[in-house]
Each structure stands twice: as C-alpha cells, then as structure tokens.
C-alpha positions as CSV (number, residue, x, y, z in Angstrom):
1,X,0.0,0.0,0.0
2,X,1.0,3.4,-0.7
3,X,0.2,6.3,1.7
4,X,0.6,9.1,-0.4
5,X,1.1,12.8,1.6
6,X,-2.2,13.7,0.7
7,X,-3.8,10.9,2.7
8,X,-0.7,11.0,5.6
9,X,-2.2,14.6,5.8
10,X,-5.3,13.7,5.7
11,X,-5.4,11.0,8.9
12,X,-3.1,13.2,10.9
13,X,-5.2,16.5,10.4
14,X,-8.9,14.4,11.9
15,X,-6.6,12.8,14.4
16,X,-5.5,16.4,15.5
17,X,-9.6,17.7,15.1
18,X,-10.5,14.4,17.0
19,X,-7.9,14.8,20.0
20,X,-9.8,18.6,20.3
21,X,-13.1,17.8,19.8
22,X,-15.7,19.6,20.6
23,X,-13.3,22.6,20.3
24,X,-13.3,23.8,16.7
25,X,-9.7,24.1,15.2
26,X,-9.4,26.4,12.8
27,X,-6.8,25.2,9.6
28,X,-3.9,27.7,10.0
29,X,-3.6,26.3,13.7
30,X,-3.7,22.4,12.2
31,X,-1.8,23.8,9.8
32,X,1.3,24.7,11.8
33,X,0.9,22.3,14.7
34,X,1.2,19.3,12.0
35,X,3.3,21.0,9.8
36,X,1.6,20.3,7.0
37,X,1.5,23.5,4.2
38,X,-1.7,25.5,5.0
39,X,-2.9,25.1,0.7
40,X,-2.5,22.0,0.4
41,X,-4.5,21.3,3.7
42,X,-6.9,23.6,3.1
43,X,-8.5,21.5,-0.1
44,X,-7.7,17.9,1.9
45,X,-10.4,19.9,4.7
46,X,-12.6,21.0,1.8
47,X,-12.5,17.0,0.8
48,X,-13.5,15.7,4.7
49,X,-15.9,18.0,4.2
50,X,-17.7,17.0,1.7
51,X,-17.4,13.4,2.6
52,X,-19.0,14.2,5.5
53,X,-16.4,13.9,7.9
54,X,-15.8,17.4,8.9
55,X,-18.2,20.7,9.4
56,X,-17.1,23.8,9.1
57,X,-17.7,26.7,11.2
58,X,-17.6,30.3,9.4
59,X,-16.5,33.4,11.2
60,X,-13.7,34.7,13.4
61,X,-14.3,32.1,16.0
62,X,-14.7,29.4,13.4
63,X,-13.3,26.1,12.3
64,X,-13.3,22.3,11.8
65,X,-14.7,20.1,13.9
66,X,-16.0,16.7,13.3
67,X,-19.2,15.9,11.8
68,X,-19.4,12.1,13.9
69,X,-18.3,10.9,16.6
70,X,-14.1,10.1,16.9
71,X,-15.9,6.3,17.3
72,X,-17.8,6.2,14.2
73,X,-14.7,7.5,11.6
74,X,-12.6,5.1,10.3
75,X,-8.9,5.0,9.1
76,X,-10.8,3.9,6.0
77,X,-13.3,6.3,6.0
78,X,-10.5,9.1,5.4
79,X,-8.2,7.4,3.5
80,X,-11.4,6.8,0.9
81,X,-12.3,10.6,1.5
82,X,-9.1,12.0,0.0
83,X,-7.2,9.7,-2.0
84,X,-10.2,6.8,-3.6
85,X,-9.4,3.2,-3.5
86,X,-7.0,1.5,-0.4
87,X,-4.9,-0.2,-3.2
88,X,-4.3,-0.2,-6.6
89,X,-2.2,-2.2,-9.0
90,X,0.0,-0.1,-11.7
91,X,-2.5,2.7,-10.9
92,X,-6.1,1.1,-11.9
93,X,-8.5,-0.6,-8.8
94,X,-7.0,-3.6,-8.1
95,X,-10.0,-5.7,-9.0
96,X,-9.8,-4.8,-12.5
97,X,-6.3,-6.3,-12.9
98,X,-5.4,-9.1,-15.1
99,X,-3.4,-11.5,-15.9
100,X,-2.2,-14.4,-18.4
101,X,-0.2,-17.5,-17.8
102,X,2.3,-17.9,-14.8
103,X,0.9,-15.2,-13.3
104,X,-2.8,-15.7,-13.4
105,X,-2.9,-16.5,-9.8
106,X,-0.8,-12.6,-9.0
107,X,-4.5,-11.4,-9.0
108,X,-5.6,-13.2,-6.0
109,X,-2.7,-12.2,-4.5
110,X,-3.8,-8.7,-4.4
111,X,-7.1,-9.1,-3.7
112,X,-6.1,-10.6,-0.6
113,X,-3.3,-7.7,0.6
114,X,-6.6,-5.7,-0.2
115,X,-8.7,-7.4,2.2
116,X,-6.0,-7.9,4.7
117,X,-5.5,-3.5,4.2
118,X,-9.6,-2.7,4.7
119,X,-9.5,-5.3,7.6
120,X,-6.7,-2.9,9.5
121,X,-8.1,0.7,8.3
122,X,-12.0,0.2,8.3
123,X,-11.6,-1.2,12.1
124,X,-9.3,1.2,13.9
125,X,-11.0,4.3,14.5
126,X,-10.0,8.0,15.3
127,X,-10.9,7.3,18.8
128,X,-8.9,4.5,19.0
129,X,-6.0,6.3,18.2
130,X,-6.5,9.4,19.7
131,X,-6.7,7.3,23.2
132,X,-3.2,7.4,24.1
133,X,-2.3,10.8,22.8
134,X,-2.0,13.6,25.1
135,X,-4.6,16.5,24.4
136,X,-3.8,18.9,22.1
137,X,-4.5,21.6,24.0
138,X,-2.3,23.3,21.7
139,X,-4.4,23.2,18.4
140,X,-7.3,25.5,20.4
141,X,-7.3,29.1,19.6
142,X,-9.2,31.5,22.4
C-alpha cells in the first residue's frame, strides 16, 4: 500500500480535530501544529468535508470540527475521502487487474493484501487512536 502525503495529511489533520473535539480548530492552527503546508491542507479539509467527515464553522471564531463521533470515523473512512481506492495495481483498482499465464494466480494475491489493508483501516477508528495521545491543547485558539 501506498500512503501518499495527501492521505498522511489527511489521517493526521482528523486525528488532530478528534484529539480537540468539541473545540473547533481552525486550519492555519492544524496547519502549523502538524506541519503540514496551509494550501494544500486547506483543499484535503474541503474534501472531509464533503465526505461528511468534517463541518465547518464560518466566522472569526470558526473552524473544523467533526461531523461524527471520533468512534464512528474510520482510518478507511479518510483514507477513501481524499485519495479513492485502499490499493491499486500499476494505478487502476485492483480488481480490475489481469493477468495471463504464470501469473494468473498474481490477481488473487492482491485481492487478498486488499482485504487484509480494509481489515486494519475500516476497524481502527480515530478514537482509538486518539486514546493514548495527550490532548492537544495546543491546536485550540481563544
């Protein structure tokens, strides 16, 4: 699997809204306390939000927050947000790979680091992970 800096961005940024939740963190704070540059964050936040994993709050004492509960967002759920498909095979869904001859059986093989990829991100949640890190207290603007 490849975690592209899109969807590294992407996991670390709800981690950070999670660990501040219900606080609302506003992007240039998310921004600089995961040092992640504030454009290219800016449209991974528009993407959460439209997958329904983030609101957004307008206004000077606005933000992000989270549109579920830390328990009910996935790994998955984000990583399918930004970036599409878990895996993919030369660049095309790995389902719709083929092949001839000695390596007919390659496509199983795939399948399976798939499944075994969906069975690790759709089952560890933001809450999960956000358990043993200390609050970021940090992220929260007055």
């Amino acid at each position: 699997m490849y975690v592209s800096a899109r969807t590294d961005y992407a996991v670390r940024a709800m981690l950070a809204v999670a660990a501040d939740h219900p606080r609302l963190v506003k992007a240039a704070t998310l921004a600089a306390a995961q040092d992640i540059p504030l454009s290219f964050l800016q449209g991974i936040l528009l993407d959460l939000r439209r997958a329904g994993l983030l609101h957004s709050h307008r206004g000077v004492d606005g933000g992000y927050a989270l549109a579920r509960p830390a328990e009910e967002i996935t790994v998955g759920d984000v990583v399918r947000a930004v970036g599409g498909a878990l895996t993919t095979v030369r660049g095309l869904p790995t389902t719709t790979t083929t092949y001839h001859g000695v390596a007919t059986g390659l496509k199983d093989v795939w399948l399976a680091v798939e499944e075994a990829i969906k069975g690790v991100v759709n089952h560890r949640t933001l809450a999960e992970l956000t358990v043993s890190a200390i609050p970021s207290t940090t992220l929260t603007t007055k």
